[in-house]
SEVOLUM-565758 format. One record per residue: residue number from 1; residue in one letter; z, y, x of N, C-alpha, C in turn; chain. Coordinates in steps of 0.1 Angstrom, whole numbers, plus 5000, padded with zeros to 4 digits. Example, Ala and Ser with C-alpha at 12.3 -4.5 7.8 and 13.67 -1.06 7.14 Angstrom:
# SEVOLUM-565758
NODE 1 A 5078 4943 5132 5078 4955 5123 5078 4967 5132 A
NODE 2 S 5071 4978 5128 5071 4989 5137 5079 5000 5129 A
# end
This chain:
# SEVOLUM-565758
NODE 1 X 1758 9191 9440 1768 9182 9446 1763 9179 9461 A
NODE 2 X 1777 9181 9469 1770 9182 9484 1762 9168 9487 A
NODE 3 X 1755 9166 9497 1746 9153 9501 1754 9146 9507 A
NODE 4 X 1762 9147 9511 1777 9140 9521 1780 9129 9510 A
NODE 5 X 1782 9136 9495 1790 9127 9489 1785 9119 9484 A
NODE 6 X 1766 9124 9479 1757 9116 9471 1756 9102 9481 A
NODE 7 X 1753 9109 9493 1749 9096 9503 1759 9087 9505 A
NODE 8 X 1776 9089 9506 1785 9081 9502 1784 9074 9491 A
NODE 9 X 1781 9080 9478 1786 9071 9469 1770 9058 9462 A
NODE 10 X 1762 9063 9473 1747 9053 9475 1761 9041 9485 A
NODE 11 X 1763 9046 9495 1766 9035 9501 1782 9025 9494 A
NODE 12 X 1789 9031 9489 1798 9029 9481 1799 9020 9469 A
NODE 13 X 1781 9017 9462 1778 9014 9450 1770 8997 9459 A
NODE 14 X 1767 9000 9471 1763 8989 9478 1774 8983 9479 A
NODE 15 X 1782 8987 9485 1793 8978 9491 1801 8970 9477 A
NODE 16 X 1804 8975 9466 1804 8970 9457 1799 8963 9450 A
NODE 17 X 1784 8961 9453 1773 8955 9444 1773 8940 9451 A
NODE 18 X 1776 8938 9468 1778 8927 9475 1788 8923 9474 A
NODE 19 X 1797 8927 9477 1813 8924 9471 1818 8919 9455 A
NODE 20 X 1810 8920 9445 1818 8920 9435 1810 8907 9435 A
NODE 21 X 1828 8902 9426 1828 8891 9427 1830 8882 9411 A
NODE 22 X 1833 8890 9400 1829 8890 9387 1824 8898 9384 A
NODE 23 X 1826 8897 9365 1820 8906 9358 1826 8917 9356 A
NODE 24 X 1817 8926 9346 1823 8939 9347 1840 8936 9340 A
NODE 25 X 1844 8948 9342 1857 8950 9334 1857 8947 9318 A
NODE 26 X 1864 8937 9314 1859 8936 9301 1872 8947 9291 A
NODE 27 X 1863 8948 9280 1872 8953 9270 1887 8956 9267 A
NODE 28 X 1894 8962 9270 1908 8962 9266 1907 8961 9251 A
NODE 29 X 1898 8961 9243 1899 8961 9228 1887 8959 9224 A
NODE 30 X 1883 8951 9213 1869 8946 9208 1866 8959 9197 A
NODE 31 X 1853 8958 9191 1850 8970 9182 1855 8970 9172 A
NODE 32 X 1858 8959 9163 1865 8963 9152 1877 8975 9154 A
NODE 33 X 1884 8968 9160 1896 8974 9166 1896 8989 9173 A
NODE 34 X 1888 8991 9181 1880 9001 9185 1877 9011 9174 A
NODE 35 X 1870 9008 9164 1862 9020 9158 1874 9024 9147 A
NODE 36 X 1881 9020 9143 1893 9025 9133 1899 9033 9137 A
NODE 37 X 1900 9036 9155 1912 9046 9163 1911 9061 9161 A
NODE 38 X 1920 9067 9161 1917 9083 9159 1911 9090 9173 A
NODE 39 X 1903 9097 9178 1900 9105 9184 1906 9102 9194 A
NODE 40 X 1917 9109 9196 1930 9108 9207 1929 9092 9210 A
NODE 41 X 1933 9084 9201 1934 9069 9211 1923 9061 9214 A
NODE 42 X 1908 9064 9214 1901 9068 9220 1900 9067 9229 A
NODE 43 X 1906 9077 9235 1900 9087 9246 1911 9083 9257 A
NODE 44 X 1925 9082 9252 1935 9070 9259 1927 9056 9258 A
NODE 45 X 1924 9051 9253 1916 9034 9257 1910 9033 9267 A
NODE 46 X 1896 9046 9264 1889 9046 9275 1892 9050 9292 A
NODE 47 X 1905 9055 9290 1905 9062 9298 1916 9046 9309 A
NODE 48 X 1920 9037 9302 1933 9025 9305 1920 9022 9313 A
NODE 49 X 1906 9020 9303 1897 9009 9311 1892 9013 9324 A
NODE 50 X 1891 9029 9323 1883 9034 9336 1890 9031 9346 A
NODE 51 X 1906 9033 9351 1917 9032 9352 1915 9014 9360 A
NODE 52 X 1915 9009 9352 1914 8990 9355 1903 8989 9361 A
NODE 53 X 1893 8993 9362 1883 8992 9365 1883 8996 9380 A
NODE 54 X 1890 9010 9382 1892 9020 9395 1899 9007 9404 A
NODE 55 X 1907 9003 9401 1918 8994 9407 1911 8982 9417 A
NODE 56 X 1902 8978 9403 1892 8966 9408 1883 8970 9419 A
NODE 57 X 1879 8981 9419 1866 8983 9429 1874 8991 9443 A
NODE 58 X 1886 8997 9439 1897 9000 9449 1898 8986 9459 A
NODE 59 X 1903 8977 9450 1907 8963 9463 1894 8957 9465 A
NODE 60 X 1884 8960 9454 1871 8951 9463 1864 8956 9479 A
NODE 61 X 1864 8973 9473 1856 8981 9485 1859 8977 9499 A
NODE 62 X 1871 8975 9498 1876 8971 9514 1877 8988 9520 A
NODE 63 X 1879 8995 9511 1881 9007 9520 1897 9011 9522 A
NODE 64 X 1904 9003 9517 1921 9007 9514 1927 8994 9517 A
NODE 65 X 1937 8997 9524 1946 8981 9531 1948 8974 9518 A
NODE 66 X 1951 8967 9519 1955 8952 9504 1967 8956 9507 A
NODE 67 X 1978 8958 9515 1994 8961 9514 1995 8977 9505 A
NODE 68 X 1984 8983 9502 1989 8995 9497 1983 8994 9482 A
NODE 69 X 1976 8984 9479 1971 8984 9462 1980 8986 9458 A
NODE 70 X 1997 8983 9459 2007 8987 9444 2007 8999 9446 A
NODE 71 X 2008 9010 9454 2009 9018 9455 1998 9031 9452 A
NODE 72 X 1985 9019 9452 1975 9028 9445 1971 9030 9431 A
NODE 73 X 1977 9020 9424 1978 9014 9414 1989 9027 9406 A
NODE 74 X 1996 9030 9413 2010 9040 9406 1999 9055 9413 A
NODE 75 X 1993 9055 9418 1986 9071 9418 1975 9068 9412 A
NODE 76 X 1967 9059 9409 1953 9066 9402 1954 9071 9390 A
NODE 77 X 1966 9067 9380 1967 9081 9370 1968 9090 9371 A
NODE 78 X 1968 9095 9382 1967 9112 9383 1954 9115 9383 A
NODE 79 X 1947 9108 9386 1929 9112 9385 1927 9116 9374 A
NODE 80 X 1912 9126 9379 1912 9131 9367 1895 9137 9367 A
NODE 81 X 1890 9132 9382 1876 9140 9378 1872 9144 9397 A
NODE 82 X 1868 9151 9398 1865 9154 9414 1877 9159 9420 A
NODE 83 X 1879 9172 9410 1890 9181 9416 1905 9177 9416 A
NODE 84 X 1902 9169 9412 1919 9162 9407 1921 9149 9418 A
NODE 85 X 1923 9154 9425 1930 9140 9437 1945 9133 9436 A
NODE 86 X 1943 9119 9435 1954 9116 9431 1965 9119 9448 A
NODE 87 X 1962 9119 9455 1969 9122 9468 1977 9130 9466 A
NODE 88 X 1992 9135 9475 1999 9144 9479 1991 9150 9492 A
NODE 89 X 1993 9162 9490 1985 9170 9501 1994 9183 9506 A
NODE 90 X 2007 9180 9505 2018 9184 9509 2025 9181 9527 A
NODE 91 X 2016 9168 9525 2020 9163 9541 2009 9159 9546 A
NODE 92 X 1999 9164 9558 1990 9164 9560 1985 9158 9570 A
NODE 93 X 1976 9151 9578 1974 9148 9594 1976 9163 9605 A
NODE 94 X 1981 9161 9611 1976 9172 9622 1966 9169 9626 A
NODE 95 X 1960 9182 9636 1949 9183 9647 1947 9169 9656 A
NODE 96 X 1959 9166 9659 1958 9158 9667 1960 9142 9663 A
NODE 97 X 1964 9143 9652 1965 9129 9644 1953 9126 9640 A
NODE 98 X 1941 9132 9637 1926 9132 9631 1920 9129 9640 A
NODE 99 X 1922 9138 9656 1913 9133 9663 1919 9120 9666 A
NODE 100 X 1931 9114 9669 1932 9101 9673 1925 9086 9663 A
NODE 101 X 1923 9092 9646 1917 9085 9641 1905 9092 9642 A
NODE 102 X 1897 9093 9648 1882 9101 9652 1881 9107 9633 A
NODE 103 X 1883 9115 9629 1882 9119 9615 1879 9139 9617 A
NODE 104 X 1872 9143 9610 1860 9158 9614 1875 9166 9617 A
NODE 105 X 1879 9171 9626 1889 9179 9624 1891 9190 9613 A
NODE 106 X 1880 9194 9607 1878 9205 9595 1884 9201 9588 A
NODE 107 X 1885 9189 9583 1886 9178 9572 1905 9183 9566 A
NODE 108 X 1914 9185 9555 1927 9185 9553 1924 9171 9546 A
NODE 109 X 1930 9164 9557 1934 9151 9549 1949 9146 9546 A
NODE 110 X 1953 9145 9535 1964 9134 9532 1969 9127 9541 A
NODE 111 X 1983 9127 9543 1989 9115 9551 1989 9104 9539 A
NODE 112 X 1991 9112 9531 1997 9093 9521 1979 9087 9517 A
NODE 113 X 1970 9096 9518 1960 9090 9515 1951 9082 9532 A
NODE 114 X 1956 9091 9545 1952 9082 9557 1966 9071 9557 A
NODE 115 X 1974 9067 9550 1979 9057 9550 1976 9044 9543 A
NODE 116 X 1972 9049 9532 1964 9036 9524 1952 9032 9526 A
NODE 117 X 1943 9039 9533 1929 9038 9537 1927 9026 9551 A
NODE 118 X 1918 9021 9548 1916 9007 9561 1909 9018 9572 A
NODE 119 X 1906 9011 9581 1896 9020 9594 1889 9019 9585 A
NODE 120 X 1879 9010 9581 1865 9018 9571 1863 9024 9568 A
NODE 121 X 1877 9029 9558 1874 9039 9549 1879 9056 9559 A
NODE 122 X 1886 9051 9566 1890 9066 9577 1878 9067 9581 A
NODE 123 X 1869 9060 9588 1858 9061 9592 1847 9071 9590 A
NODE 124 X 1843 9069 9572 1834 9078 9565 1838 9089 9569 A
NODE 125 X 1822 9099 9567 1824 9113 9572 1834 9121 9562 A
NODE 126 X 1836 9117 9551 1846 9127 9543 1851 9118 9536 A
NODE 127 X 1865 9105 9540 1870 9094 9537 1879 9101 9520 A
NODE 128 X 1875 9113 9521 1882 9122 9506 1876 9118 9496 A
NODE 129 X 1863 9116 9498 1853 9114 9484 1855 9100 9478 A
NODE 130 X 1856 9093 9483 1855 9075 9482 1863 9075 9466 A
NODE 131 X 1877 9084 9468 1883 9078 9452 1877 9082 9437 A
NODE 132 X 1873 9096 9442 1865 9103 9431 1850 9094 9431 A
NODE 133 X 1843 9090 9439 1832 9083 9441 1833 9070 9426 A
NODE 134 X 1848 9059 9431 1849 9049 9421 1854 9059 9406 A
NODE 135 X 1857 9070 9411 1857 9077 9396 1847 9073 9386 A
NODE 136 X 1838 9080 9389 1832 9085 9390 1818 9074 9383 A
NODE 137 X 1816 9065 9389 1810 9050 9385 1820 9045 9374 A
NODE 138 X 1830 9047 9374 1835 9039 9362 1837 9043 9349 A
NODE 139 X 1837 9061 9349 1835 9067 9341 1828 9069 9333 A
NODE 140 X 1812 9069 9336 1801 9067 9329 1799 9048 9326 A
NODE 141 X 1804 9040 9336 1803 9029 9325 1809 9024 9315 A
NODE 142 X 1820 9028 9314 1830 9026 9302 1829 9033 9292 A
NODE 143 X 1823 9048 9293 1818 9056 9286 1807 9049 9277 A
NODE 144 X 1797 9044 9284 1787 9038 9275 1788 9025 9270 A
NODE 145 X 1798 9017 9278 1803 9007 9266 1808 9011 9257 A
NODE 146 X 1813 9017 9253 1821 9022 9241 1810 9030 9236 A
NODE 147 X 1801 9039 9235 1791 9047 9227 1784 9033 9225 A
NODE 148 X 1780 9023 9230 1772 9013 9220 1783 9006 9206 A
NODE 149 X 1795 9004 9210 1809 8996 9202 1805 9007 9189 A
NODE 150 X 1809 9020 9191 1804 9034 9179 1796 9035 9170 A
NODE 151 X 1784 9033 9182 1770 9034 9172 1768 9023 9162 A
NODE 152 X 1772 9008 9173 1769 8997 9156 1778 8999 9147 A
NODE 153 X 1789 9005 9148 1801 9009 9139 1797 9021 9129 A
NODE 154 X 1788 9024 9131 1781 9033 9121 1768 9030 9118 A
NODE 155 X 1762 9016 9119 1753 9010 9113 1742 9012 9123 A
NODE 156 X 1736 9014 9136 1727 9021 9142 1724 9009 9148 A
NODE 157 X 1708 9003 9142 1706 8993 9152 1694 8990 9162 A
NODE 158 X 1689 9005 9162 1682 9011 9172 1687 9020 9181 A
NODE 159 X 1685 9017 9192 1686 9032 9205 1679 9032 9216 A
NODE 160 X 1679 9044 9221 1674 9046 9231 1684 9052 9243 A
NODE 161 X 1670 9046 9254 1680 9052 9267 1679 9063 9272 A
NODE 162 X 1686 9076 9275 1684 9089 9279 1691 9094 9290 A
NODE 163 X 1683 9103 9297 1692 9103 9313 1696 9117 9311 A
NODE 164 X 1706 9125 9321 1710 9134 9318 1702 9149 9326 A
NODE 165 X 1695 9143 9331 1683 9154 9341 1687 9159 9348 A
NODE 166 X 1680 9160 9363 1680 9167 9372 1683 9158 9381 A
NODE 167 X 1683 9164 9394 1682 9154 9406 1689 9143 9411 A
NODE 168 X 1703 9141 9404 1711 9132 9407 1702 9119 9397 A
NODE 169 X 1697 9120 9386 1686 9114 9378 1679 9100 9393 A
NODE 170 X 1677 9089 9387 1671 9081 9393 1657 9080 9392 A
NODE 171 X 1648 9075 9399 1634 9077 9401 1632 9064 9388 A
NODE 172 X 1636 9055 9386 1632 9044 9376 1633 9051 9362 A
NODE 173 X 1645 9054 9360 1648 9067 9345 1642 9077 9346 A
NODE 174 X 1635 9081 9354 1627 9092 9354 1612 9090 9351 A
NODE 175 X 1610 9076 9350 1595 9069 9351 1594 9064 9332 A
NODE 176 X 1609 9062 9327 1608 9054 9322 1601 9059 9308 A
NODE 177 X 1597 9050 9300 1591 9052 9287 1595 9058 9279 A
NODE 178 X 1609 9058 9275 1619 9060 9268 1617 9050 9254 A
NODE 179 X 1615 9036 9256 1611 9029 9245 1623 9031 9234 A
NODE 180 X 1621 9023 9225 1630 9019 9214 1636 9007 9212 A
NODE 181 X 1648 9003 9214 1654 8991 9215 1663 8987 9202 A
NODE 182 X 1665 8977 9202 1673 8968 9193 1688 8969 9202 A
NODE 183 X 1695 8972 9190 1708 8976 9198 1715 8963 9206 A
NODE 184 X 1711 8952 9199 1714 8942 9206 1711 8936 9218 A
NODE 185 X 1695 8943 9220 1689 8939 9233 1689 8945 9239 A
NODE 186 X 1693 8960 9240 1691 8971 9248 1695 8967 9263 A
NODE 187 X 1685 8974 9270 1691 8967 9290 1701 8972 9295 A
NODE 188 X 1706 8964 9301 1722 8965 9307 1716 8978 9320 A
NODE 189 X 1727 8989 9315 1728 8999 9329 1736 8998 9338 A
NODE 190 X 1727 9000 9352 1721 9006 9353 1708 8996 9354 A
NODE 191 X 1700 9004 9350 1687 8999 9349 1682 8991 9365 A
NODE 192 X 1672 8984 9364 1675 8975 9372 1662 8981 9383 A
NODE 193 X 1664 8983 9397 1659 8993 9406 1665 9005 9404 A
NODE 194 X 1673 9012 9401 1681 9023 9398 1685 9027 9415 A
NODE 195 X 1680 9041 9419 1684 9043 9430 1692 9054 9436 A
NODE 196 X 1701 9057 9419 1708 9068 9416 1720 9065 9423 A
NODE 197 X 1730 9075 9430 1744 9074 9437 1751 9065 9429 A
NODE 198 X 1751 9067 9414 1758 9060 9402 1752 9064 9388 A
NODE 199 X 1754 9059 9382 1741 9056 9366 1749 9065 9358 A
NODE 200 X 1742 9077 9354 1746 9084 9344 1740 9084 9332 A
NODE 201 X 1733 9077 9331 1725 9074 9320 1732 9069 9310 A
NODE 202 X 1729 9072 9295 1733 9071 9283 1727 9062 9272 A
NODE 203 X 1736 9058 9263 1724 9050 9251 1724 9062 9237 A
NODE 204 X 1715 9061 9231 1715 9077 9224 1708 9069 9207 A
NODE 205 X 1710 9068 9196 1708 9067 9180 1697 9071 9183 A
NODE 206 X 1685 9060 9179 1672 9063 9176 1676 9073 9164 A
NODE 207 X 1667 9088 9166 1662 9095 9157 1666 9092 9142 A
NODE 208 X 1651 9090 9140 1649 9083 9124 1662 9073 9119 A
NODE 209 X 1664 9070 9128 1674 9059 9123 1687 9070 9119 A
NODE 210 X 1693 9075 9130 1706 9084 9129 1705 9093 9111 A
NODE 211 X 1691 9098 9115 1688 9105 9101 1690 9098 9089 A
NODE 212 X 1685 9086 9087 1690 9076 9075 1703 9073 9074 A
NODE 213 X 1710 9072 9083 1722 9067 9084 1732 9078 9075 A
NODE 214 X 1730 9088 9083 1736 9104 9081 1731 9109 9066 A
NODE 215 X 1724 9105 9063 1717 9104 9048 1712 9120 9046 A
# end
């Protein structure tokens, strides 16, 4: 992943960390309710929360005017991952509209996306990454709320924490023990000194335990 975007979404995860002004996004659905769902709705739940979540850290960032939240709010269902930009890229800045917002000329940017964007956010060296960035964070934390909701739903009241390797990996997760936790107490991610772009880290069925369970 280029360094443009890692270094963005370090600064991206700051500006949010100062800015936020509650808690995380809570539940659209508790676990009971949760673990009964088929596959498929699932995967729609998780996907409403990432969704609510995008929205929240959209108007917190300060990188997008407050007059265009409705309007971002009706495109971020098109996301879908890096490559999936919710933008129209049908109507574009000219040469000379970029440089007037000092923006890399290389850069194809979005009109409808340099329209919703504050100076801040035009500002950044590649003001493209910013939406995939809150992707991106919200996708692996909702992801692992819900893999803890699962696991006690299948009796599991040990886990552990496991990272996914390699250099996007944080220096703290990379240090760490890999203890054994009580599913109840297990530490809130990202782990605390985490100096990853955004926390990919996972909660994973202690072993022995999964094996009893699984019989």
């Amino acid at each position: 992943m280029a360094a443009d975007f890692l270094e963005l979404a370090k600064k991206v995860r700051e500006v949010l960390a100062t800015r936020r002004t509650g808690e995380d996004v809570k539940s659209l659905i508790d676990a009971a309710n949760y673990v009964v769902l088929n596959p498929n709705e699932r995967k729609d739940m998780l996907r409403k929360e990432i969704l609510t979540g995008m929205i929240r850290d959209i108007e917190e960032s300060g990188y997008f005017k407050q007059e265009k939240l409705s309007h971002m709010e009706k495109i971020i269902p098109k996301i879908g991952g890096y490559f999936t930009d919710p933008f129209s890229y049908n109507d574009c800045l000219s040469d000379e509209e970029k440089a007037a917002l000092h923006i890399n000329p290389e850069l194809k940017i979005s009109r409808e996306m340099a329209e919703c964007m504050s100076e801040k956010g035009l500002a950044e060296k590649d003001p493209r990454h910013i939406v995939p960035i809150i992707y991106y964070m919200n996708l692996f934390a909702v992801s692992r709320k819900y893999k803890l909701m699962e696991l006690r739903s299948r009796g599991i009241t040990k886990v552990k924490i496991v990272n996914m390797g390699g250099d996007l990996d944080c220096e703290k997760i990379k240090n760490h023990d890999g203890g054994i936790f009580s599913i109840d107490e297990v530490p809130h991610l990202p782990l605390p000194g985490c100096d990853a772009a955004y926390c990919r880290c996972d909660f994973e069925a202690y072993k022995e335990e999964l094996e009893q369970v699984m019989g």
